[in-house]
N, C-alpha and C positions, 0 to 999 in steps of 0.2 A: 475939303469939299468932297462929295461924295455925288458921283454921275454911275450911272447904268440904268439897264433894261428893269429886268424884275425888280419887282418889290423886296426887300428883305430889312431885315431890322438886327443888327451886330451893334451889342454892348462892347467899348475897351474899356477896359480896365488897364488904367497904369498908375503907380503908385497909389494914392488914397483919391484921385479924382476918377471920378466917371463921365467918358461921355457917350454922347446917343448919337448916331448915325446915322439914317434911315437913308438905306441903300438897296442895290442887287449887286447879285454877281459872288464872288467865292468870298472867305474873309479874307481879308488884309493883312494879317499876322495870325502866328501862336497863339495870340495872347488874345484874338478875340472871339467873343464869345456869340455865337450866332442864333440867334432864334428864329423857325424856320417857317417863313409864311405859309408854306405847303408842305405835306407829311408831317411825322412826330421830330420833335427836338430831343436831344440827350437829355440825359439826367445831369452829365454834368455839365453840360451848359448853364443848365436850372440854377446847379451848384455854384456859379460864376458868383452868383449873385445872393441866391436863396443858401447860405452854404452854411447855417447850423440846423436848417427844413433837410439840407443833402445827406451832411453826417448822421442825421438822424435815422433817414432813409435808407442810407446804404448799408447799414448793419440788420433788417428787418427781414422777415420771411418776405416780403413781397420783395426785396432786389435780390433774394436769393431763389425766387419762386422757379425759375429755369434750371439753377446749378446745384437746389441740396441734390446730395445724394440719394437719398429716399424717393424725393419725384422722379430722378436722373433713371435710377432702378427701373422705377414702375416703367419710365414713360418708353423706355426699350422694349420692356414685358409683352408693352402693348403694341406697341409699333409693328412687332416681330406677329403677333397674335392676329391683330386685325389692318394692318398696313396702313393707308392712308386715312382714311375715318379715324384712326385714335390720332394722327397728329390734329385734328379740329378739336378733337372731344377734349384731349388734353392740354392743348395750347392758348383755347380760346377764352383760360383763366393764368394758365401759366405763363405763356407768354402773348397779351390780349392784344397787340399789337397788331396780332395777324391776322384778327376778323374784318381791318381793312387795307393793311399793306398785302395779303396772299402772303407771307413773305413761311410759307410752314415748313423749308428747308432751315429756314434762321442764318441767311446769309448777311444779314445787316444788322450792325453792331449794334443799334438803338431798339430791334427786336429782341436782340438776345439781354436788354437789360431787365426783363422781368416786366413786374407788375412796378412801371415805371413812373414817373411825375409827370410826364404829358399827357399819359393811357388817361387816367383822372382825372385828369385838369381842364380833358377838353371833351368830358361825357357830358351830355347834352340831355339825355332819359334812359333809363333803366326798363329792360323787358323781363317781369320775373315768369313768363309761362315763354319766353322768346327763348326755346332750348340751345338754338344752333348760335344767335345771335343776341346775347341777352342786352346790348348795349347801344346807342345810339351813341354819335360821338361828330363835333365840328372840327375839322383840322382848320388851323393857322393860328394867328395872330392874337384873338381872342384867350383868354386862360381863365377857368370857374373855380370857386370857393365860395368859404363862406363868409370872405372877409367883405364886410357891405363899402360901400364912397373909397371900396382903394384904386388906386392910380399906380400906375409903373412906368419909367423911361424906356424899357424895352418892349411893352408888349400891352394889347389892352387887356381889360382886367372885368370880369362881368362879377357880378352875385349870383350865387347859386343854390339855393334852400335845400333842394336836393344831394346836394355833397355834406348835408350833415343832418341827412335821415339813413338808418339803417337798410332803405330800400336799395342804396346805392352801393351798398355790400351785400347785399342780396344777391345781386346777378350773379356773383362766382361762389358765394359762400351760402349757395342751396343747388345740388345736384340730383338730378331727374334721370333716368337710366330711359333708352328706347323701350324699354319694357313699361315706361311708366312709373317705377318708383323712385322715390327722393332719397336715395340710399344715403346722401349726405342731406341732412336738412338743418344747418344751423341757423340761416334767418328761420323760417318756420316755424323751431324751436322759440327764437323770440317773441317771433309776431304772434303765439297762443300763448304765453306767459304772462305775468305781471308787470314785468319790466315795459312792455309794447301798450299795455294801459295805461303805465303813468308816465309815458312821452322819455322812457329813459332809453336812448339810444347806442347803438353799438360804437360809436365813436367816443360816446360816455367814458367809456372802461377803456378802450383801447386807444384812444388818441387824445389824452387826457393835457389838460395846458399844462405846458413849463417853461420855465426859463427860459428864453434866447429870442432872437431874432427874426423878422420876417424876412427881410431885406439885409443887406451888411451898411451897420454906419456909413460906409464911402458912397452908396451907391443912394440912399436916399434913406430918412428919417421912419422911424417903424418903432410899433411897441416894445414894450420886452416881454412878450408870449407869445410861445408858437404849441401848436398842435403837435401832438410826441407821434413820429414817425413810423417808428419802429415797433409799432403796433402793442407792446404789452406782450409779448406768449414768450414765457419763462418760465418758470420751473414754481417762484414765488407766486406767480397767481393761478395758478393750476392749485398748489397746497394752501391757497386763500379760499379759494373754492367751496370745499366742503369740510364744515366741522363734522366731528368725533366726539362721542362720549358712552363710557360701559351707565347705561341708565341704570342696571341692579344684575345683582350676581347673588344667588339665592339657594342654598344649600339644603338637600333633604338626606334621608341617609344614603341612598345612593345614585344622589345624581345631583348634579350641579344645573342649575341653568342661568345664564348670561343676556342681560338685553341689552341693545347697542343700539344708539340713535344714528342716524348718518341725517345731516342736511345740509343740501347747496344755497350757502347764503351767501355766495359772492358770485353768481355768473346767472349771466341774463339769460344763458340756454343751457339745453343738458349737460347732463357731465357724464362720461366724457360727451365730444361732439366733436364733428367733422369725419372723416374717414371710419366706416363701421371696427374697422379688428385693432381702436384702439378698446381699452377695457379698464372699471374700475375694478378692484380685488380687495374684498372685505375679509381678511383674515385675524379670527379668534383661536387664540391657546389657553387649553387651562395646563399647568403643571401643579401636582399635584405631590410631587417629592420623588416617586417611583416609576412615574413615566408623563410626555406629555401628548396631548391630544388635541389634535386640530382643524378645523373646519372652515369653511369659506365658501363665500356667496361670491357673483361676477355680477358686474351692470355692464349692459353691452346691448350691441344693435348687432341681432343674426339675418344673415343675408343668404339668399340662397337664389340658384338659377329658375329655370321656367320647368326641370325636373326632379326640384327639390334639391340639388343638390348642394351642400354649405360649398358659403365662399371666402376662403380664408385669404387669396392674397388681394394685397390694394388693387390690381390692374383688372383681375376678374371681376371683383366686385364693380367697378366701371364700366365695365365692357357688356356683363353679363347678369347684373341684377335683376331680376324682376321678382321675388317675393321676400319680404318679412318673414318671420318665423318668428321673431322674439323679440322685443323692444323694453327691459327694463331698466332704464338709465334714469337717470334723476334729476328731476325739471327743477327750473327754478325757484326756489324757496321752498321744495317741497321737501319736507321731513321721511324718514321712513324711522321705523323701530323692528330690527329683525334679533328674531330669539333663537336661542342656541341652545342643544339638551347636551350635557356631556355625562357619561359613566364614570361618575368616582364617588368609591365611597368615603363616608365621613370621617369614621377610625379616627377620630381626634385629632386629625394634620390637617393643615393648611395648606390652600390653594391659590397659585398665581395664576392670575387670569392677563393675558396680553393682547391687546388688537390695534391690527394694521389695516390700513388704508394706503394700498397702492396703485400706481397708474402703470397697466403694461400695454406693449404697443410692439412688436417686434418684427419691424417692415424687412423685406431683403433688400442688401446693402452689398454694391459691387465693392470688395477691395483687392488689393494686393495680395497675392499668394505667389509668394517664392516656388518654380521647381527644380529640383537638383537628382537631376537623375542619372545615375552612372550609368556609361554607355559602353564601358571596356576596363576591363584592367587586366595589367600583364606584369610577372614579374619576373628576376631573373638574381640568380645569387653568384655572385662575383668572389673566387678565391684569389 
Protein backbone atom coordinates (compact mmCIF):
# COMPACT_ATOMS: atom_id res chain seq x y z
CA UNK A 1 0.00 0.00 0.00
CA UNK A 2 1.29 3.17 -0.76
CA UNK A 3 0.68 6.43 1.79
CA UNK A 4 2.52 10.00 1.59
CA UNK A 5 2.19 13.67 0.95
CA UNK A 6 2.96 14.49 -2.81
CA UNK A 7 1.73 13.14 -5.75
CA UNK A 8 4.18 10.87 -7.66
CA UNK A 9 3.84 8.00 -9.82
CA UNK A 10 6.80 4.91 -9.56
CA UNK A 11 6.63 2.04 -11.95
CA UNK A 12 8.34 -1.53 -10.30
CA UNK A 13 9.47 -3.56 -12.23
CA UNK A 14 10.15 -7.12 -10.89
CA UNK A 15 10.46 -10.02 -12.91
CA UNK A 16 7.97 -9.91 -16.01
CA UNK A 17 5.12 -8.30 -13.72
CA UNK A 18 4.52 -4.65 -13.59
CA UNK A 19 2.86 -2.73 -11.04
CA UNK A 20 1.69 0.90 -10.66
CA UNK A 21 1.89 2.76 -7.44
CA UNK A 22 0.63 5.95 -7.34
CA UNK A 23 2.46 7.48 -4.57
CA UNK A 24 4.92 10.49 -3.00
CA UNK A 25 7.85 10.66 -1.35
CA UNK A 26 11.50 9.11 -2.72
CA UNK A 27 11.34 5.48 -4.39
CA UNK A 28 11.21 2.56 -2.61
CA UNK A 29 14.01 0.67 -4.12
CA UNK A 30 16.76 0.40 -7.02
CA UNK A 31 14.67 -1.20 -8.97
CA UNK A 32 11.99 1.61 -9.23
CA UNK A 33 11.47 3.56 -11.81
CA UNK A 34 9.97 7.02 -10.96
CA UNK A 35 8.30 9.42 -13.04
CA UNK A 36 8.35 12.82 -11.86
CA UNK A 37 5.16 14.85 -11.33
CA UNK A 38 7.25 18.08 -11.28
CA UNK A 39 10.51 18.96 -13.18
CA UNK A 40 11.85 16.61 -16.10
CA UNK A 41 12.27 12.77 -15.59
CA UNK A 42 15.48 10.79 -16.89
CA UNK A 43 15.81 9.33 -19.87
CA UNK A 44 16.40 6.15 -18.30
CA UNK A 45 13.47 6.04 -16.34
CA UNK A 46 11.73 6.43 -19.88
CA UNK A 47 14.08 3.43 -20.45
CA UNK A 48 12.40 1.42 -17.53
CA UNK A 49 9.79 0.78 -19.72
CA UNK A 50 9.99 2.55 -23.28
CA UNK A 51 13.57 0.51 -23.63
CA UNK A 52 13.94 -0.35 -27.31
CA UNK A 53 12.41 3.95 -27.88
CA UNK A 54 15.74 4.25 -25.11
CA UNK A 55 18.26 2.14 -27.05
CA UNK A 56 17.34 3.75 -29.93
CA UNK A 57 17.87 7.18 -28.33
CA UNK A 58 20.84 6.76 -26.46
CA UNK A 59 23.01 6.23 -29.46
CA UNK A 60 21.70 9.50 -31.43
CA UNK A 61 23.21 13.04 -31.80
CA UNK A 62 20.41 14.37 -29.61
CA UNK A 63 21.78 12.18 -26.28
CA UNK A 64 25.08 13.00 -27.31
CA UNK A 65 24.16 16.79 -28.13
CA UNK A 66 26.02 18.09 -24.72
CA UNK A 67 29.26 15.56 -24.83
CA UNK A 68 30.25 15.30 -28.85
CA UNK A 69 33.37 16.76 -28.94
CA UNK A 70 32.79 19.06 -31.64
CA UNK A 71 29.95 21.00 -29.60
CA UNK A 72 32.22 20.37 -26.38
CA UNK A 73 35.05 22.48 -28.52
CA UNK A 74 32.87 25.00 -29.73
CA UNK A 75 30.79 25.44 -26.60
CA UNK A 76 34.30 26.46 -24.56
CA UNK A 77 35.34 28.71 -27.72
CA UNK A 78 32.33 30.42 -26.74
CA UNK A 79 31.92 30.50 -23.31
CA UNK A 80 35.63 31.90 -23.02
CA UNK A 81 34.57 34.51 -25.85
CA UNK A 82 31.28 35.80 -24.75
CA UNK A 83 30.76 34.37 -20.93
CA UNK A 84 27.43 33.99 -19.98
CA UNK A 85 25.18 34.73 -23.06
CA UNK A 86 26.78 31.95 -25.09
CA UNK A 87 25.78 29.25 -22.24
CA UNK A 88 21.88 30.34 -23.39
CA UNK A 89 22.64 30.75 -27.02
CA UNK A 90 24.31 27.41 -26.94
CA UNK A 91 22.41 25.35 -24.31
CA UNK A 92 18.98 26.24 -25.20
CA UNK A 93 19.20 23.52 -28.04
CA UNK A 94 22.02 21.51 -26.57
CA UNK A 95 20.93 21.10 -23.52
CA UNK A 96 16.99 22.59 -23.72
CA UNK A 97 16.43 21.50 -20.41
CA UNK A 98 17.61 24.73 -19.11
CA UNK A 99 15.26 27.30 -20.70
CA UNK A 100 13.17 26.09 -17.63
CA UNK A 101 15.32 24.44 -14.83
CA UNK A 102 18.06 27.75 -15.13
CA UNK A 103 20.18 24.79 -14.50
CA UNK A 104 23.21 26.55 -17.21
CA UNK A 105 26.12 25.41 -14.75
CA UNK A 106 24.56 21.62 -15.70
CA UNK A 107 24.73 20.61 -12.16
CA UNK A 108 21.68 18.01 -12.57
CA UNK A 109 22.23 14.75 -14.05
CA UNK A 110 18.87 14.95 -16.17
CA UNK A 111 20.18 18.38 -17.69
CA UNK A 112 23.36 16.99 -18.79
CA UNK A 113 21.45 14.16 -20.75
CA UNK A 114 21.03 16.23 -23.90
CA UNK A 115 18.15 16.63 -26.20
CA UNK A 116 16.42 14.21 -23.81
CA UNK A 117 12.85 12.11 -23.78
CA UNK A 118 11.00 14.44 -21.53
CA UNK A 119 12.48 17.94 -23.18
CA UNK A 120 9.97 16.53 -26.15
CA UNK A 121 7.60 14.77 -24.76
CA UNK A 122 6.35 17.53 -22.73
CA UNK A 123 6.51 20.52 -25.54
CA UNK A 124 3.34 22.06 -25.54
CA UNK A 125 4.11 24.74 -28.88
CA UNK A 126 6.86 25.72 -30.73
CA UNK A 127 8.19 29.58 -31.23
CA UNK A 128 10.13 29.69 -34.64
CA UNK A 129 10.77 33.77 -34.38
CA UNK A 130 10.99 33.01 -30.16
CA UNK A 131 14.95 33.40 -30.53
CA UNK A 132 15.75 33.22 -26.61
CA UNK A 133 12.97 30.84 -26.08
CA UNK A 134 11.78 28.92 -28.96
CA UNK A 135 9.67 26.33 -26.82
CA UNK A 136 6.73 26.06 -24.72
CA UNK A 137 6.63 23.15 -22.56
CA UNK A 138 4.06 21.38 -19.40
CA UNK A 139 6.07 19.69 -16.82
CA UNK A 140 4.52 16.60 -15.01
CA UNK A 141 2.48 13.81 -15.48
CA UNK A 142 1.05 14.37 -18.77
CA UNK A 143 3.64 12.99 -21.93
CA UNK A 144 2.72 14.16 -25.96
CA UNK A 145 3.23 12.09 -29.18
CA UNK A 146 1.82 11.27 -31.79
CA UNK A 147 0.42 8.09 -30.74
CA UNK A 148 -3.60 9.00 -30.77
CA UNK A 149 -6.19 6.47 -27.79
CA UNK A 150 -2.78 5.52 -26.00
CA UNK A 151 -3.02 4.76 -22.34
CA UNK A 152 0.04 4.17 -19.91
CA UNK A 153 0.10 2.66 -16.05
CA UNK A 154 2.82 5.16 -15.35
CA UNK A 155 1.91 8.44 -16.74
CA UNK A 156 -0.94 10.08 -18.65
CA UNK A 157 -0.58 10.14 -22.34
CA UNK A 158 -2.09 13.18 -24.50
CA UNK A 159 -1.97 13.40 -28.76
CA UNK A 160 0.00 15.71 -30.08
CA UNK A 161 -0.04 16.64 -34.05
CA UNK A 162 2.54 18.99 -33.41
CA UNK A 163 5.28 16.35 -32.51
CA UNK A 164 4.96 15.11 -36.05
CA UNK A 165 5.24 18.42 -38.10
CA UNK A 166 8.49 19.60 -38.95
CA UNK A 167 7.67 22.80 -36.97
CA UNK A 168 8.59 21.04 -33.99
CA UNK A 169 12.24 20.67 -35.18
CA UNK A 170 12.28 23.90 -36.25
CA UNK A 171 12.89 25.52 -32.82
CA UNK A 172 16.53 24.26 -32.74
CA UNK A 173 17.13 23.25 -36.15
CA UNK A 174 16.85 27.08 -37.59
CA UNK A 175 19.49 29.54 -35.97
CA UNK A 176 19.12 33.40 -36.08
CA UNK A 177 22.30 35.21 -35.07
CA UNK A 178 21.51 38.78 -32.86
CA UNK A 179 22.45 40.38 -35.94
CA UNK A 180 19.50 38.86 -37.62
CA UNK A 181 20.67 36.26 -39.82
CA UNK A 182 19.80 32.50 -39.97
CA UNK A 183 23.39 31.41 -40.36
CA UNK A 184 21.92 27.99 -39.82
CA UNK A 185 18.49 27.50 -41.58
CA UNK A 186 17.56 23.87 -42.05
CA UNK A 187 13.78 23.96 -41.24
CA UNK A 188 13.61 27.10 -43.62
CA UNK A 189 15.51 25.21 -46.15
CA UNK A 190 12.40 22.76 -45.93
CA UNK A 191 9.69 25.10 -45.35
CA UNK A 192 10.68 26.81 -49.13
CA UNK A 193 11.21 23.55 -50.85
CA UNK A 194 9.19 20.73 -52.35
CA UNK A 195 9.13 18.53 -49.62
CA UNK A 196 7.03 21.33 -47.17
CA UNK A 197 4.33 21.26 -50.35
CA UNK A 198 3.70 18.01 -50.38
CA UNK A 199 3.21 17.42 -46.50
CA UNK A 200 6.68 15.36 -46.48
CA UNK A 201 7.97 16.03 -43.03
CA UNK A 202 11.34 16.03 -41.32
CA UNK A 203 10.40 12.97 -39.11
CA UNK A 204 9.62 11.43 -42.61
CA UNK A 205 13.42 10.74 -43.18
CA UNK A 206 14.74 10.88 -39.91
CA UNK A 207 12.47 8.98 -37.60
CA UNK A 208 11.29 6.65 -40.04
CA UNK A 209 9.12 3.18 -38.49
CA UNK A 210 10.83 0.06 -37.49
CA UNK A 211 10.81 -2.79 -35.78
CA UNK A 212 10.32 -2.81 -31.90
CA UNK A 213 8.28 -1.84 -29.27
CA UNK A 214 6.47 1.07 -27.61
CA UNK A 215 6.15 -0.39 -24.31
CA UNK A 216 8.09 -3.81 -23.02
CA UNK A 217 5.75 -6.88 -23.28
CA UNK A 218 5.73 -7.01 -19.17
CA UNK A 219 4.77 -3.73 -18.79
CA UNK A 220 1.62 -3.53 -21.19
CA UNK A 221 0.61 -4.66 -24.70
CA UNK A 222 1.88 -2.29 -27.80
CA UNK A 223 2.42 -2.55 -31.57
CA UNK A 224 5.42 -3.68 -33.06
CA UNK A 225 6.54 -0.16 -34.42
CA UNK A 226 8.35 2.49 -33.18
CA UNK A 227 9.74 5.74 -34.44
CA UNK A 228 13.64 5.24 -35.23
CA UNK A 229 15.29 7.37 -32.54
CA UNK A 230 18.47 7.92 -33.35
CA UNK A 231 17.60 10.18 -35.99
CA UNK A 232 19.19 8.90 -39.30
CA UNK A 233 22.74 11.17 -39.79
CA UNK A 234 25.18 8.78 -40.92
CA UNK A 235 27.61 8.72 -43.41
CA UNK A 236 24.88 6.39 -45.72
CA UNK A 237 22.35 9.11 -46.06
CA UNK A 238 24.57 12.08 -46.45
CA UNK A 239 26.13 9.88 -49.76
CA UNK A 240 22.11 9.03 -50.49
CA UNK A 241 21.72 12.67 -50.80
CA UNK A 242 23.17 13.62 -54.02
CA UNK A 243 23.71 11.83 -57.18
CA UNK A 244 26.73 12.12 -59.67
CA UNK A 245 26.99 11.78 -63.27
CA UNK A 246 30.01 13.11 -65.99
CA UNK A 247 26.82 14.16 -68.56
CA UNK A 248 29.63 14.49 -71.65
CA UNK A 249 33.23 14.78 -72.01
CA UNK A 250 33.96 16.39 -75.42
CA UNK A 251 37.33 16.52 -77.08
CA UNK A 252 38.68 19.36 -79.54
CA UNK A 253 42.23 19.53 -80.58
CA UNK A 254 43.14 21.16 -77.61
CA UNK A 255 40.95 21.16 -74.99
CA UNK A 256 38.86 18.83 -73.25
CA UNK A 257 35.56 19.83 -71.80
CA UNK A 258 33.68 17.84 -69.08
CA UNK A 259 29.90 18.37 -67.98
CA UNK A 260 28.85 17.03 -64.68
CA UNK A 261 25.32 16.99 -63.19
CA UNK A 262 25.05 17.07 -59.44
CA UNK A 263 21.38 16.68 -57.86
CA UNK A 264 20.03 16.37 -54.38
CA UNK A 265 17.37 13.75 -54.69
CA UNK A 266 17.31 12.47 -51.32
CA UNK A 267 17.20 15.45 -48.64
CA UNK A 268 14.41 17.65 -48.02
CA UNK A 269 16.91 20.68 -47.39
CA UNK A 270 20.33 21.85 -48.67
CA UNK A 271 23.05 20.05 -48.98
CA UNK A 272 25.09 20.38 -47.11
CA UNK A 273 22.85 22.18 -44.01
CA UNK A 274 23.18 23.02 -40.61
CA UNK A 275 26.52 24.66 -39.31
CA UNK A 276 27.93 27.16 -42.31
CA UNK A 277 31.90 25.66 -42.62
CA UNK A 278 30.46 22.35 -43.30
CA UNK A 279 31.22 22.21 -47.44
CA UNK A 280 30.40 20.08 -50.55
CA UNK A 281 33.61 19.54 -52.92
CA UNK A 282 33.01 18.83 -56.57
CA UNK A 283 36.29 17.64 -57.82
CA UNK A 284 37.15 16.77 -61.64
CA UNK A 285 40.51 15.17 -63.03
CA UNK A 286 41.40 14.70 -66.50
CA UNK A 287 44.61 12.42 -66.91
CA UNK A 288 45.77 12.54 -69.90
CA UNK A 289 48.86 10.04 -69.88
CA UNK A 290 51.61 12.86 -69.32
CA UNK A 291 50.22 14.87 -66.49
CA UNK A 292 46.97 15.38 -64.69
CA UNK A 293 44.77 18.34 -64.05
CA UNK A 294 42.32 19.25 -61.72
CA UNK A 295 39.67 21.51 -60.70
CA UNK A 296 36.96 22.00 -58.31
CA UNK A 297 33.83 23.95 -57.38
CA UNK A 298 32.60 24.31 -53.32
CA UNK A 299 28.74 24.63 -52.27
CA UNK A 300 28.84 26.27 -49.00
CA UNK A 301 27.15 28.95 -46.98
CA UNK A 302 29.81 32.12 -46.44
CA UNK A 303 29.44 33.86 -43.31
CA UNK A 304 30.85 36.86 -42.32
CA UNK A 305 30.71 39.54 -39.38
CA UNK A 306 29.19 43.18 -39.30
CA UNK A 307 32.98 44.25 -40.98
CA UNK A 308 32.89 41.77 -43.53
CA UNK A 309 34.98 39.82 -42.08
CA UNK A 310 34.93 35.58 -43.15
CA UNK A 311 33.82 33.41 -40.37
CA UNK A 312 35.58 30.23 -40.40
CA UNK A 313 35.20 28.80 -36.96
CA UNK A 314 31.69 27.23 -35.71
CA UNK A 315 31.72 29.49 -32.27
CA UNK A 316 32.20 32.70 -34.35
CA UNK A 317 29.91 32.16 -36.85
CA UNK A 318 27.18 31.95 -33.65
CA UNK A 319 28.20 34.59 -31.72
CA UNK A 320 29.06 36.89 -34.62
CA UNK A 321 27.16 36.47 -37.82
CA UNK A 322 25.45 39.09 -39.33
CA UNK A 323 25.98 38.87 -43.15
CA UNK A 324 25.83 36.29 -46.14
CA UNK A 325 28.29 36.69 -48.67
CA UNK A 326 27.70 33.60 -50.51
CA UNK A 327 25.05 30.93 -50.41
CA UNK A 328 25.47 28.09 -53.25
CA UNK A 329 24.30 24.91 -51.80
CA UNK A 330 21.93 22.73 -53.28
CA UNK A 331 18.16 22.60 -52.54
CA UNK A 332 16.10 20.12 -52.79
CA UNK A 333 15.66 18.35 -56.05
CA UNK A 334 17.38 20.81 -57.53
CA UNK A 335 19.72 19.82 -60.34
CA UNK A 336 22.92 21.80 -61.43
CA UNK A 337 25.20 21.04 -64.56
CA UNK A 338 28.62 22.70 -64.08
CA UNK A 339 31.21 22.55 -67.04
CA UNK A 340 34.88 22.26 -66.81
CA UNK A 341 37.43 23.53 -69.72
CA UNK A 342 40.83 21.55 -69.39
CA UNK A 343 44.22 22.06 -71.71
CA UNK A 344 44.92 18.88 -73.40
CA UNK A 345 45.73 18.26 -76.52
CA UNK A 346 44.40 15.40 -78.71
CA UNK A 347 47.82 13.83 -80.16
CA UNK A 348 46.00 10.73 -80.51
CA UNK A 349 45.90 9.60 -76.49
CA UNK A 350 43.38 9.15 -74.47
CA UNK A 351 41.91 10.70 -71.47
CA UNK A 352 40.72 9.78 -68.06
CA UNK A 353 38.29 11.92 -66.72
CA UNK A 354 37.65 11.21 -62.75
CA UNK A 355 35.06 13.23 -60.39
CA UNK A 356 34.51 13.30 -56.76
CA UNK A 357 31.93 14.53 -54.66
CA UNK A 358 32.99 15.03 -51.11
CA UNK A 359 31.77 16.41 -47.73
CA UNK A 360 34.40 18.36 -45.72
CA UNK A 361 33.64 19.89 -42.45
CA UNK A 362 36.81 20.41 -40.23
CA UNK A 363 35.54 21.55 -36.71
CA UNK A 364 38.41 22.12 -33.77
CA UNK A 365 38.58 19.05 -31.71
CA UNK A 366 40.23 19.16 -28.18
CA UNK A 367 42.58 15.91 -27.83
CA UNK A 368 45.26 14.55 -26.11
CA UNK A 369 48.78 15.64 -26.69
CA UNK A 370 51.45 13.96 -24.77
CA UNK A 371 54.51 16.50 -23.48
CA UNK A 372 57.75 15.11 -22.84
CA UNK A 373 60.08 17.74 -22.10
CA UNK A 374 63.48 17.06 -20.83
CA UNK A 375 64.30 19.22 -18.00
CA UNK A 376 67.96 18.10 -17.06
CA UNK A 377 70.50 15.64 -18.00
CA UNK A 378 73.63 14.74 -16.41
CA UNK A 379 76.14 12.38 -17.01
CA UNK A 380 79.12 10.84 -15.42
CA UNK A 381 81.75 8.14 -16.66
CA UNK A 382 82.78 5.57 -14.20
CA UNK A 383 86.40 3.74 -14.43
Amino acid sequence: MCTSKATRVHVLLIGVAAFVCFASGPARSASEAEVAAEGYTSARVCGECHSDIYESWKNSLHAFSLTDPIFDTAYMQAVKEAGEEARKVCLRCHAPMTMVNGDYELREGVTREGVSCDFCHTVTAVHLDGREKPYTVDLGLVKRSVLKKATSPAHDVAYSELHGTSEFCGGCHNYVTTKGKAVMSTYDEWRDGPYAREGVQCQDCHMVLTSGKVVREEVKESGAKIHLHNLIHDTDQLRSALSLQIASAERSVNRLQVEVTIENVGSGHMVPTGIPSREIVLSVSVDSGSRVLTQERRYRKVVADEKGRLLKRDFEVLLYGARILNDNRIGPREKRVERFNFDVPKAGRSAKVSVHLSYEYAPVILHEERLDILLSSVERIVY
